[in-house]
MITIRO-674981 format. One record per atom (N, C-alpha, C): residue in one letter; atom name; x, y, z. Coordinates in steps of 0.1 Angstrom, whole numbers, plus 5000, padded with zeros to 4 digits. Each point is the difference from the previous one (the first is absolute). Example, Ala and Ser with C-alpha at 12.3 -4.5 7.8 and 13.67 -1.06 7.14 Angstrom:
+----+----+------+-------+------+
! aa ! at ! east ! north !   up !
+----+----+------+-------+------+
!  A !  N ! 5132 !  4943 ! 5078 !
!  A ! CA ! 4991 !  5012 ! 5000 !
!  A !  C ! 5009 !  5012 ! 5000 !
!  S !  N ! 4996 !  5011 ! 4993 !
!  S ! CA ! 5009 !  5011 ! 5000 !
!  S !  C ! 4992 !  5011 ! 5008 !
+----+----+------+-------+------+
END
This chain:
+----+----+------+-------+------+
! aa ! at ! east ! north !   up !
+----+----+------+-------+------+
!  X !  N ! 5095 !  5219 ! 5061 !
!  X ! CA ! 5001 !  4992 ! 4988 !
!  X !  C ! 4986 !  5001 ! 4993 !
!  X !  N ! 4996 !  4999 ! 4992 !
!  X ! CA ! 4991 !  5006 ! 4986 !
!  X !  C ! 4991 !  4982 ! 5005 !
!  X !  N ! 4990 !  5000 ! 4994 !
!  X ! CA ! 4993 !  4985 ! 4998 !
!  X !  C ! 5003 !  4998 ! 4985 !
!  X !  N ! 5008 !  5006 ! 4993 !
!  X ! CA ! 5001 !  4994 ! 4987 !
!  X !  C ! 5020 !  5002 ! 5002 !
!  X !  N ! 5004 !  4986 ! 4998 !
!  X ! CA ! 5014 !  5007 ! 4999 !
!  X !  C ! 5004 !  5008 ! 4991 !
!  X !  N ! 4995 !  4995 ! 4987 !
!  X ! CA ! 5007 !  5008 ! 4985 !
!  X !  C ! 4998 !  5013 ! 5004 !
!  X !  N ! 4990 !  5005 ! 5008 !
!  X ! CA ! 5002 !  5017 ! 5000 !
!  X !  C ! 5012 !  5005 ! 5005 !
!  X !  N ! 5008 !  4994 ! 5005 !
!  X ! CA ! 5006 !  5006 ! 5011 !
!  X !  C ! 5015 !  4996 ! 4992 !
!  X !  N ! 5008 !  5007 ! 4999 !
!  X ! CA ! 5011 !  5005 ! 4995 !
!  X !  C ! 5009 !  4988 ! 5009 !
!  X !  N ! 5002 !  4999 ! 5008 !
!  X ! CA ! 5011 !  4995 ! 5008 !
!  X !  C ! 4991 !  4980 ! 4999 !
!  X !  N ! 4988 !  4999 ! 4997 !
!  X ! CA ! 4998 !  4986 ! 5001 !
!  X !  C ! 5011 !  4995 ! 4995 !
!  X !  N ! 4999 !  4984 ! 5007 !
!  X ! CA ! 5010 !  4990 ! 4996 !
!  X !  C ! 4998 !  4991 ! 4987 !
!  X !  N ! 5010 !  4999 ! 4996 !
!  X ! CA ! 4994 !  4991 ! 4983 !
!  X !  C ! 4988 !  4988 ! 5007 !
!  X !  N ! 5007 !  4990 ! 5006 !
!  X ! CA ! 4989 !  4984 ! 5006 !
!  X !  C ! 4989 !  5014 ! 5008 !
!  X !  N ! 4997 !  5009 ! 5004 !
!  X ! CA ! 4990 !  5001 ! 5004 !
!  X !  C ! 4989 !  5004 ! 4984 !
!  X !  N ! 5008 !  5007 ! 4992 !
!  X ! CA ! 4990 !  5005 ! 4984 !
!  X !  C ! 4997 !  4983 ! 4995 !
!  X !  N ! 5009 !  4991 ! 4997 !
!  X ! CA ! 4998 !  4989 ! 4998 !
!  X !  C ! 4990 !  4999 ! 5006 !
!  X !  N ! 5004 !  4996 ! 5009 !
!  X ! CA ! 4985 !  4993 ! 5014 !
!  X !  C ! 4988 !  5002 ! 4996 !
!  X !  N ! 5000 !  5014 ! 4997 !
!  X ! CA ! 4984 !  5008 ! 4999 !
!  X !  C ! 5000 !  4995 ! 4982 !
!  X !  N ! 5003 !  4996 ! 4997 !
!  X ! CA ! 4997 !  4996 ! 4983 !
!  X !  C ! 4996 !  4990 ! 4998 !
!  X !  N ! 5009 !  4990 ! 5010 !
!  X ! CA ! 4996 !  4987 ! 5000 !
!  X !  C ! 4990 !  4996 ! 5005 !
!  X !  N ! 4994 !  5008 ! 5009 !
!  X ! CA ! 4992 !  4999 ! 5006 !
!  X !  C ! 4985 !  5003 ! 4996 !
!  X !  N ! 5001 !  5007 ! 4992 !
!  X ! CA ! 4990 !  5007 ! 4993 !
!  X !  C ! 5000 !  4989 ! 4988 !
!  X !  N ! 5005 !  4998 ! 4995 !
!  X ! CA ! 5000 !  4986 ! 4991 !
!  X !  C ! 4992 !  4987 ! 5005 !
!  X !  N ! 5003 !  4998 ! 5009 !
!  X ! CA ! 4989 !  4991 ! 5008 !
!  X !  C ! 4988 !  5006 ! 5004 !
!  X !  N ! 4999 !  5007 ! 5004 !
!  X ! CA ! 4986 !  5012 ! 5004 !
!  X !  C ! 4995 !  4993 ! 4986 !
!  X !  N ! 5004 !  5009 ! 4989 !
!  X ! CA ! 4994 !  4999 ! 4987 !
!  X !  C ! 4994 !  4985 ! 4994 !
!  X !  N ! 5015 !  4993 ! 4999 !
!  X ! CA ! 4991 !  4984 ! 5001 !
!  X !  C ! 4990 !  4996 ! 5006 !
!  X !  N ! 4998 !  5004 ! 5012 !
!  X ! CA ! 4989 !  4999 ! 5007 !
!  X !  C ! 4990 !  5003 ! 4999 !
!  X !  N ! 4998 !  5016 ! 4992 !
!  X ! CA ! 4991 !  5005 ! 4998 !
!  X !  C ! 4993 !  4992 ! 4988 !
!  X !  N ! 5006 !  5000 ! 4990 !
!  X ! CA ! 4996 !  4990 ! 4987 !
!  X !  C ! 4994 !  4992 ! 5005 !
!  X !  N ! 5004 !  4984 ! 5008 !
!  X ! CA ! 4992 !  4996 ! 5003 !
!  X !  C ! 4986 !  4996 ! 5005 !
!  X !  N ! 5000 !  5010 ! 5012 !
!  X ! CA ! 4989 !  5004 ! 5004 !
!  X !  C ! 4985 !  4998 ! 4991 !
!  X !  N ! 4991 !  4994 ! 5002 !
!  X ! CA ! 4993 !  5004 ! 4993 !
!  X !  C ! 4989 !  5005 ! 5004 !
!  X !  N ! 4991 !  5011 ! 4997 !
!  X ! CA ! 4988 !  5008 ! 5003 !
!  X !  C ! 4989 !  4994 ! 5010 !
!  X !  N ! 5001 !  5005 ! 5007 !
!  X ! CA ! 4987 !  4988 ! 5010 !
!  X !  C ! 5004 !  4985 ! 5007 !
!  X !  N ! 5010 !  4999 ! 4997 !
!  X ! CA ! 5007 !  4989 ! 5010 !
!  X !  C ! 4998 !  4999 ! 5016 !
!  X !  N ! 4998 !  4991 ! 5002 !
!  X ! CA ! 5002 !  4995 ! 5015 !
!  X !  C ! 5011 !  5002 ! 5011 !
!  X !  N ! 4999 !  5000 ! 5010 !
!  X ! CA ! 5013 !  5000 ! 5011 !
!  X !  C ! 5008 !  4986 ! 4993 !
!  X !  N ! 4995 !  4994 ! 4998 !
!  X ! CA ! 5009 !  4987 ! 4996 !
!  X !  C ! 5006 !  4996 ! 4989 !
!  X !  N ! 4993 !  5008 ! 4992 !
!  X ! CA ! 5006 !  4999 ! 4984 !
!  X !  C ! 5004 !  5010 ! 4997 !
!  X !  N ! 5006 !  5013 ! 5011 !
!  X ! CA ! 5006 !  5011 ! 4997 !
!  X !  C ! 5014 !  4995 ! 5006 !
!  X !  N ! 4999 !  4988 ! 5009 !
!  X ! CA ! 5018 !  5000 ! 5009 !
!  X !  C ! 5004 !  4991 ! 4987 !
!  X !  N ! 4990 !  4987 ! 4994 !
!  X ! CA ! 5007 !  4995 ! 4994 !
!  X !  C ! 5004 !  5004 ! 4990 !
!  X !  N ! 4995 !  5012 ! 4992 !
!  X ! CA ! 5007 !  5003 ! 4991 !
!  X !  C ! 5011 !  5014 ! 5004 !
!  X !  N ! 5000 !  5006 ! 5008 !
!  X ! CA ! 5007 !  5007 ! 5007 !
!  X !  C ! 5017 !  4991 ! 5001 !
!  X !  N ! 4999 !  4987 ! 5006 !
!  X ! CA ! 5012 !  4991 ! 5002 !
!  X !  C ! 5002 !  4991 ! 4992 !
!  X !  N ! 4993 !  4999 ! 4988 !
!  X ! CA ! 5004 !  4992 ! 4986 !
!  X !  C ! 5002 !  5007 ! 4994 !
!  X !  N ! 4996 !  5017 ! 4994 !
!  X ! CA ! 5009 !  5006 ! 4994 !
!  X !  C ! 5013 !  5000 ! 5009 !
!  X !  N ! 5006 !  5011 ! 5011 !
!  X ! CA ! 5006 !  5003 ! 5005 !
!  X !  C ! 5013 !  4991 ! 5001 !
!  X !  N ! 4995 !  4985 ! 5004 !
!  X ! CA ! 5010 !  4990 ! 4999 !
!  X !  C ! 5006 !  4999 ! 4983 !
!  X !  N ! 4992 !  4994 ! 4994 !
!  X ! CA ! 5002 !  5002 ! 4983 !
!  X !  C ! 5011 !  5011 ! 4998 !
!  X !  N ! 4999 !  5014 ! 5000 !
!  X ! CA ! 5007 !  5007 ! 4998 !
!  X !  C ! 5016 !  4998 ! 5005 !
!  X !  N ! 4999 !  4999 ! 5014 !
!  X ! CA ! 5011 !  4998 ! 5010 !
!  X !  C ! 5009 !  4981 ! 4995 !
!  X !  N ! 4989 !  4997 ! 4993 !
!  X ! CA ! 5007 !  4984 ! 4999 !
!  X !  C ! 5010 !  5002 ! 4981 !
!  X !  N ! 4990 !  5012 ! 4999 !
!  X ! CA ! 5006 !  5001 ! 4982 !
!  X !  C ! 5012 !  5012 ! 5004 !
!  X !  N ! 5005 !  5007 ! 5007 !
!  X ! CA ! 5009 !  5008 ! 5002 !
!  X !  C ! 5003 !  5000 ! 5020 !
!  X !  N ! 5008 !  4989 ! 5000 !
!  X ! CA ! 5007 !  5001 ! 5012 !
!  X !  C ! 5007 !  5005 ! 5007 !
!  X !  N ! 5007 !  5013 ! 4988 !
!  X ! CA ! 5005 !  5009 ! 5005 !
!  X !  C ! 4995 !  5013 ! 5005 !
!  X !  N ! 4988 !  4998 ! 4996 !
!  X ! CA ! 4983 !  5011 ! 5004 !
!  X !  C ! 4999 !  4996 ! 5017 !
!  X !  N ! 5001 !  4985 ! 4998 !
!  X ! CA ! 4999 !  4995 ! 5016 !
!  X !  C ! 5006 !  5000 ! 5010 !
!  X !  N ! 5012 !  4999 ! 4995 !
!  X ! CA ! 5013 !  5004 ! 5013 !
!  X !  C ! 4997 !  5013 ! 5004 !
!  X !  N ! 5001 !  5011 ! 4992 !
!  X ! CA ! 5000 !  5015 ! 5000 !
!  X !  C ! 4989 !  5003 ! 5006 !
!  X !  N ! 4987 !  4994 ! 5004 !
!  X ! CA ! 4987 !  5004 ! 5003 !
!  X !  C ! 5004 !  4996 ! 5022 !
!  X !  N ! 5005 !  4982 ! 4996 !
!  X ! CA ! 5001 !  4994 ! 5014 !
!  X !  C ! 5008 !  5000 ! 5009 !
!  X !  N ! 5012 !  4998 ! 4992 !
!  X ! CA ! 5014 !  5000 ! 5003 !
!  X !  C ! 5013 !  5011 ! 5004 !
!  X !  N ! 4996 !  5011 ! 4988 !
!  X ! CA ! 5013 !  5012 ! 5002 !
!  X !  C ! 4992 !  5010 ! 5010 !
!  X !  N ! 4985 !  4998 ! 5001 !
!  X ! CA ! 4998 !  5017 ! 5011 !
!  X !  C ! 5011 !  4998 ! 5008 !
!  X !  N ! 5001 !  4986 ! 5008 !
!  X ! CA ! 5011 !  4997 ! 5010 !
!  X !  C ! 5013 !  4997 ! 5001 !
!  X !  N ! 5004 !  5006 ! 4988 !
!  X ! CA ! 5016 !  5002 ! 4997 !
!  X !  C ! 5004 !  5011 ! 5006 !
!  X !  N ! 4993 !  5013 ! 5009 !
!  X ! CA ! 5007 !  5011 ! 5008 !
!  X !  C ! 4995 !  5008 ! 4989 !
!  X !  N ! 4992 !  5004 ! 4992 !
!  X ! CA ! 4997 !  5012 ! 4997 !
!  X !  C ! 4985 !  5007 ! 5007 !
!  X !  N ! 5004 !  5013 ! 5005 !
!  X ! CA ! 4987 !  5001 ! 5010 !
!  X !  C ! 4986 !  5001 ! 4990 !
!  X !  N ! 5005 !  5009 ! 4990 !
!  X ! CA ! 4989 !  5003 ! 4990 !
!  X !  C ! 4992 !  4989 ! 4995 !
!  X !  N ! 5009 !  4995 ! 4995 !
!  X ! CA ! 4993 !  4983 ! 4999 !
!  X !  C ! 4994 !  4993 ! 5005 !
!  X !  N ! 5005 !  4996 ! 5011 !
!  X ! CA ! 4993 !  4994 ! 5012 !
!  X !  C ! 4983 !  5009 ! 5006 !
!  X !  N ! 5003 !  5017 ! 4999 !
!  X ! CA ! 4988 !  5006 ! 4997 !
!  X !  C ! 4993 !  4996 ! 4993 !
!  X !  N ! 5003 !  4998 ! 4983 !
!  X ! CA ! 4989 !  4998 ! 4988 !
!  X !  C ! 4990 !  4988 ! 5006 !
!  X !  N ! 5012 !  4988 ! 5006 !
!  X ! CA ! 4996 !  4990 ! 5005 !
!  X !  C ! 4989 !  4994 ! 5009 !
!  X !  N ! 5001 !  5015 ! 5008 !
!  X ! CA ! 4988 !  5001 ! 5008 !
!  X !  C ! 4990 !  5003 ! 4997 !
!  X !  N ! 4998 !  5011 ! 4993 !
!  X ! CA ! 4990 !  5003 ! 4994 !
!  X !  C ! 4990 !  4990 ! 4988 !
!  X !  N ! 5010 !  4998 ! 4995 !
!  X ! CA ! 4996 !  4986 ! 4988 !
!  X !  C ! 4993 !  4993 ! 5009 !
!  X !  N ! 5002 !  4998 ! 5011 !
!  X ! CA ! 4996 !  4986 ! 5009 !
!  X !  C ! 4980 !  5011 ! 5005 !
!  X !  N ! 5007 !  5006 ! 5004 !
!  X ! CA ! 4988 !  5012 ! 5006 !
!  X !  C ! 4988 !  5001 ! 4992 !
!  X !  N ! 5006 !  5001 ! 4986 !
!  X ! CA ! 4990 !  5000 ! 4987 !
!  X !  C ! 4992 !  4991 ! 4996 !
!  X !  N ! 5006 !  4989 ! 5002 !
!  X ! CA ! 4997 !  4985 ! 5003 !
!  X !  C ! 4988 !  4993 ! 5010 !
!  X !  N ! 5003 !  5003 ! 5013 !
!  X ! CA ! 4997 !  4995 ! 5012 !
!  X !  C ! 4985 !  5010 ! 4996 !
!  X !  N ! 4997 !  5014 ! 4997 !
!  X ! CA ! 4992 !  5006 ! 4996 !
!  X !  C ! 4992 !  4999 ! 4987 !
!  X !  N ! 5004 !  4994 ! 4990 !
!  X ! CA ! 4991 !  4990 ! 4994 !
!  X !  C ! 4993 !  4991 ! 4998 !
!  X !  N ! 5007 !  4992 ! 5011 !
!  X ! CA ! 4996 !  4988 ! 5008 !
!  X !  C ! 4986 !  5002 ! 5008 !
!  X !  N ! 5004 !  5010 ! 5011 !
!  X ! CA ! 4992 !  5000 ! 5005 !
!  X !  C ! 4987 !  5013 ! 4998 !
!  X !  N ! 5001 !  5006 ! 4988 !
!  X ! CA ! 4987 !  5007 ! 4992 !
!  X !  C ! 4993 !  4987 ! 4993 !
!  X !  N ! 5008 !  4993 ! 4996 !
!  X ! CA ! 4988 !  4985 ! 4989 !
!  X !  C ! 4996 !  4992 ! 5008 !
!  X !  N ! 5012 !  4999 ! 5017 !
!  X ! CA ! 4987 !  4991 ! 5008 !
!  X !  C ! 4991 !  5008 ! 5006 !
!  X !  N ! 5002 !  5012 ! 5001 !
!  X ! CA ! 4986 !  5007 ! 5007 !
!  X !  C ! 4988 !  4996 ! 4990 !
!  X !  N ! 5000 !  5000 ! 4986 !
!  X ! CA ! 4990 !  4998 ! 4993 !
!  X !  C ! 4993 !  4989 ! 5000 !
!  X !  N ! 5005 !  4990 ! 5005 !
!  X ! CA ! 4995 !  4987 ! 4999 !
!  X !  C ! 4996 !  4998 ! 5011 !
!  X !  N ! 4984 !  4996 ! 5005 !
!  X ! CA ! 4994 !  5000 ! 5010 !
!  X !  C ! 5004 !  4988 ! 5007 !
!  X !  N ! 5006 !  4991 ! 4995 !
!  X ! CA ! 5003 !  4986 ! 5009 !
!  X !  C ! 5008 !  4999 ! 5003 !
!  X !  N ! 5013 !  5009 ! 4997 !
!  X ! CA ! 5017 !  5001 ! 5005 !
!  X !  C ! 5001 !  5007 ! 5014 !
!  X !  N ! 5009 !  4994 ! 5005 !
!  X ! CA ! 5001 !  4999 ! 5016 !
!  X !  C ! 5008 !  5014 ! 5000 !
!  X !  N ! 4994 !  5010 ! 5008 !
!  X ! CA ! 5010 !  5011 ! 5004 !
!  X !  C ! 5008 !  4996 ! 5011 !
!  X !  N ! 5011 !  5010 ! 4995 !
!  X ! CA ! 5015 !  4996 ! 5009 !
!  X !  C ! 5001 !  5015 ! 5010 !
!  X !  N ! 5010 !  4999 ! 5009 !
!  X ! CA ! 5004 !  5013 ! 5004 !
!  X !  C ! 5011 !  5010 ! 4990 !
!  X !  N ! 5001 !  5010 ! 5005 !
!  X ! CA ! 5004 !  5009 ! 4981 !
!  X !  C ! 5019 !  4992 ! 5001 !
!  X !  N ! 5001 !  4994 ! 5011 !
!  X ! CA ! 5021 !  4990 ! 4996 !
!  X !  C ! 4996 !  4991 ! 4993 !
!  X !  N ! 4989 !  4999 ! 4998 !
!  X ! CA ! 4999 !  4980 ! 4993 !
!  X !  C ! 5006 !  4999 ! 4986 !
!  X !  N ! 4994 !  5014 ! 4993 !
!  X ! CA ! 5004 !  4994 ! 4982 !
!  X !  C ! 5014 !  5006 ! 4997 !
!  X !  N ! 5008 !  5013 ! 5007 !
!  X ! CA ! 5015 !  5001 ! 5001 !
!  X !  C ! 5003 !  4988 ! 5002 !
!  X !  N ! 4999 !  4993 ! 5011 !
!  X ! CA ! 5006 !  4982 ! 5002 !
!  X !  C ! 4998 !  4994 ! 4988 !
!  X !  N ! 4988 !  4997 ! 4996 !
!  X ! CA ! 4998 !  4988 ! 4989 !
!  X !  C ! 5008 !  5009 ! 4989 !
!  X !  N ! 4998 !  5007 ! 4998 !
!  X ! CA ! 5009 !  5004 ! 4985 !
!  X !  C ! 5018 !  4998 ! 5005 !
!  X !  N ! 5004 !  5003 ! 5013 !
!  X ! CA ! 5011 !  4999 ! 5002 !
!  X !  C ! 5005 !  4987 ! 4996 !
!  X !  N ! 4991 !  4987 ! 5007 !
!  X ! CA ! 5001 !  4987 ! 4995 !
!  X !  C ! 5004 !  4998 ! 4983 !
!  X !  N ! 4987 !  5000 ! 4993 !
!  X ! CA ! 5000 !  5001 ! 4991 !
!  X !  C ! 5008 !  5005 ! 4993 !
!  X !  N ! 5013 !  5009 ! 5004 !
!  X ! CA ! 5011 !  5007 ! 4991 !
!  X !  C ! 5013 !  4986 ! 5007 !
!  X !  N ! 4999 !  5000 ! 5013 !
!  X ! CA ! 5014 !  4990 ! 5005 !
!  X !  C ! 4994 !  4993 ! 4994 !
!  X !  N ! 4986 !  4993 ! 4997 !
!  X ! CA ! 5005 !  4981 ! 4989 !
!  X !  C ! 5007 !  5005 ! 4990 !
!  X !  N ! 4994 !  5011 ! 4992 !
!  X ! CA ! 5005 !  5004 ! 4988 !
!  X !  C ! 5016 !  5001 ! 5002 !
!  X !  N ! 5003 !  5009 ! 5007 !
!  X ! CA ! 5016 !  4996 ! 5004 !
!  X !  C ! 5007 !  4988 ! 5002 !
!  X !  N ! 4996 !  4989 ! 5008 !
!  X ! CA ! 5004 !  4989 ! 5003 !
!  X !  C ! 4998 !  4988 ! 4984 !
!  X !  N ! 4988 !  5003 ! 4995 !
!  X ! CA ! 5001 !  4996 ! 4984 !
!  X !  C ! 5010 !  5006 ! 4991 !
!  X !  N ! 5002 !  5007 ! 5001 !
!  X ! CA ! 5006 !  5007 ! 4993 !
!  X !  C ! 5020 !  5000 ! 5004 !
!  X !  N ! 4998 !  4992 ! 5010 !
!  X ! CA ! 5015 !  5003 ! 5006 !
!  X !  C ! 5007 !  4981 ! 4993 !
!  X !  N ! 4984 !  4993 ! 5004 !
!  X ! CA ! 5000 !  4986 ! 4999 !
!  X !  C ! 5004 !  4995 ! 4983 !
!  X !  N ! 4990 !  5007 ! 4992 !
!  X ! CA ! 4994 !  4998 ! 4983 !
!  X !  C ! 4995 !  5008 ! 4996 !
!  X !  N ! 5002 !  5011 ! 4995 !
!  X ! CA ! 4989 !  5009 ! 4993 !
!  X !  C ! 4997 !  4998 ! 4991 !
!  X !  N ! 5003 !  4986 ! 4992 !
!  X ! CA ! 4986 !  4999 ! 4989 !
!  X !  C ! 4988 !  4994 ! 5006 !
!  X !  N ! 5006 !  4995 ! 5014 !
!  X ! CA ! 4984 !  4995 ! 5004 !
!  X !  C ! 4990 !  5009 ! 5011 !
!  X !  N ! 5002 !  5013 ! 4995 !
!  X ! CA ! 4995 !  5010 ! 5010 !
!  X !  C ! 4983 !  4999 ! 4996 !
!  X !  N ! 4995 !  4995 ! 4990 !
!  X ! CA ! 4982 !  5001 ! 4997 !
!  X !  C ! 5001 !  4986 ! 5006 !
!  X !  N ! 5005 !  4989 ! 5006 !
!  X ! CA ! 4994 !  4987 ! 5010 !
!  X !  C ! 4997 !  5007 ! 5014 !
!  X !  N ! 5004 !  5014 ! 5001 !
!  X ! CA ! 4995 !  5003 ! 5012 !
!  X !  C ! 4986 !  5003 ! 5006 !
!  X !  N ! 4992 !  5001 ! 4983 !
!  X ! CA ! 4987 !  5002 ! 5002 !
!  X !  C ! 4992 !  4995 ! 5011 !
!  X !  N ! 4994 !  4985 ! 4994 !
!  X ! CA ! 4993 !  4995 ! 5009 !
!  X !  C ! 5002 !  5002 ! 5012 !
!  X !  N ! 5012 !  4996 ! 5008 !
!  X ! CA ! 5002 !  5007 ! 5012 !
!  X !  C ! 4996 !  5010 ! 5008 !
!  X !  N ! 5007 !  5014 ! 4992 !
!  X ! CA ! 4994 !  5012 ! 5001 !
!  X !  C ! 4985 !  5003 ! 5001 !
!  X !  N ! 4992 !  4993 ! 4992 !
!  X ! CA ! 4985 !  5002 ! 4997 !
!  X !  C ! 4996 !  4994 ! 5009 !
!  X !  N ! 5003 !  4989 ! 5010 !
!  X ! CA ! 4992 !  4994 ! 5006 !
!  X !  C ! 5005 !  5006 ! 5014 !
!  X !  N ! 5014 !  5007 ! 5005 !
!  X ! CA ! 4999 !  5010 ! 5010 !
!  X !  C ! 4992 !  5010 ! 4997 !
!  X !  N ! 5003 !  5008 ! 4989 !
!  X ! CA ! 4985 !  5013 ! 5003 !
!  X !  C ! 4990 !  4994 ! 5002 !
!  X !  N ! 4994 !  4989 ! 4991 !
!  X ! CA ! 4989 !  5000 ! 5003 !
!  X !  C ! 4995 !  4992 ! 5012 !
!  X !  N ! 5006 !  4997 ! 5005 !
!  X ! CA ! 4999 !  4994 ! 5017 !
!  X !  C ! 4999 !  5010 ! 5008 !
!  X !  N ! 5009 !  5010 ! 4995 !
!  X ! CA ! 5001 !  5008 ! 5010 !
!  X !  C ! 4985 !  5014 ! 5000 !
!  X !  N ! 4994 !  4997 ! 4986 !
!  X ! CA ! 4992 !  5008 ! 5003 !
!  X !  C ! 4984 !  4987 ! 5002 !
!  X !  N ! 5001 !  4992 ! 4993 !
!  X ! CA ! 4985 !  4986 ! 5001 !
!  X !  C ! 4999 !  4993 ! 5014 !
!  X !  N ! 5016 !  4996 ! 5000 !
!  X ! CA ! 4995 !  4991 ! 5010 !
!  X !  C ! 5012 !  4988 ! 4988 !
!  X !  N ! 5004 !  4989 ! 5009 !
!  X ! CA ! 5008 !  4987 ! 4991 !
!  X !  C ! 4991 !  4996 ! 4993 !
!  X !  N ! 4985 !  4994 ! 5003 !
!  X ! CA ! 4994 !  4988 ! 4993 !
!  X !  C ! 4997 !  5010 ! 4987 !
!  X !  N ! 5000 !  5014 ! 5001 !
!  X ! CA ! 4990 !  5005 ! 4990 !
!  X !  C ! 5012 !  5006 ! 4988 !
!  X !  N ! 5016 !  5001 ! 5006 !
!  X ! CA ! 5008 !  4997 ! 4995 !
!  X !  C ! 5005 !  4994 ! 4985 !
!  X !  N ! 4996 !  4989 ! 5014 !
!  X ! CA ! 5006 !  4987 ! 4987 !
!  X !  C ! 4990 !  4999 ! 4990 !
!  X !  N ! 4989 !  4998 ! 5002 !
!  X ! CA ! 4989 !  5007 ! 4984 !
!  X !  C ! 5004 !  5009 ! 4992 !
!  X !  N ! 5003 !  5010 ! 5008 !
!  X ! CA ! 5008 !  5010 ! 4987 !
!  X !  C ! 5010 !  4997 ! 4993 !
!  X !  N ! 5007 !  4993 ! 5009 !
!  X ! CA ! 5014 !  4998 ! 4992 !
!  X !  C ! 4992 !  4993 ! 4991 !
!  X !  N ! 4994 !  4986 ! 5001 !
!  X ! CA ! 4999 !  4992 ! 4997 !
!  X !  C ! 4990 !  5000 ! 4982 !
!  X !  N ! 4994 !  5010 ! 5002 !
!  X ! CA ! 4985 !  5003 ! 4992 !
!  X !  C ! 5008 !  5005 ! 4984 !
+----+----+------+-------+------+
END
């Protein structure tokens, strides 16, 4: 199978979705971002766009959390990789930050995994209240890379 499904003739529709939707969030993300940012002010705006989008089109969110695991393999692929893309972003912006705690290379596949089941569990619960997952979210990464006390400053600041 190709790393792009659209190339491939026989891809499954939810897997071309997948990769659009997906790339849609990429891109929101990208926007955000801003030039010279910090490890900390790159997740928060990383997961306040990302939520924002997912809280303004819920059906971007199911499709992203929800359907890889309705039995399509392709999907469930994109799903991985999205996650892969992720956990590798994560963990290039904490390398840059001299105070962030390195993990072993399963740590940020895990936390992004988390990070996608709240999203699912919000989203199964209320998806208009998928951006209350913030604070939450922000004070797991950043615990997980500060330490709790230095944490809750973040969130907090």
């Amino acid at each position: 199978m190709s790393a792009d499904p659209e190339s491939s003739p026989r891809a499954s529709a939810l897997a071309i979705s997948y990769e659009r939707a997906a790339e849609r969030v990429r891109a929101a993300i990208a926007l955000a971002l801003e030039p010279g940012a910090g490890f900390a002010e790159r997740v928060e705006a990383a997961l306040r766009s990302s939520l924002g989008l997912l809280a303004a089109e819920p059906a971007l969110a199911h499709l992203l959390v929800v359907r890889p695991f309705a039995g399509d393999v392709e999907a469930l692929a994109c799903y991985e990789r999205w996650q892969r893309r992720c956990a590798e972003a994560l963990r290039e912006a904490a390398a840059r930050d001299p105070n962030a705690y390195d993990h072993p290379p399963f740590f940020e596949p895990a936390l992004v995994s988390d990070v996608c089941a709240q999203v699912a569990r919000q989203l199964a619960a209320d998806p208009r209240r998928l951006e209350d997952l913030l604070p939450g979210l922000l004070e797991l990464v950043h615990a997980c890379y500060f330490g709790p006390e230095r944490a809750a400053r973040l969130v907090d600041a």
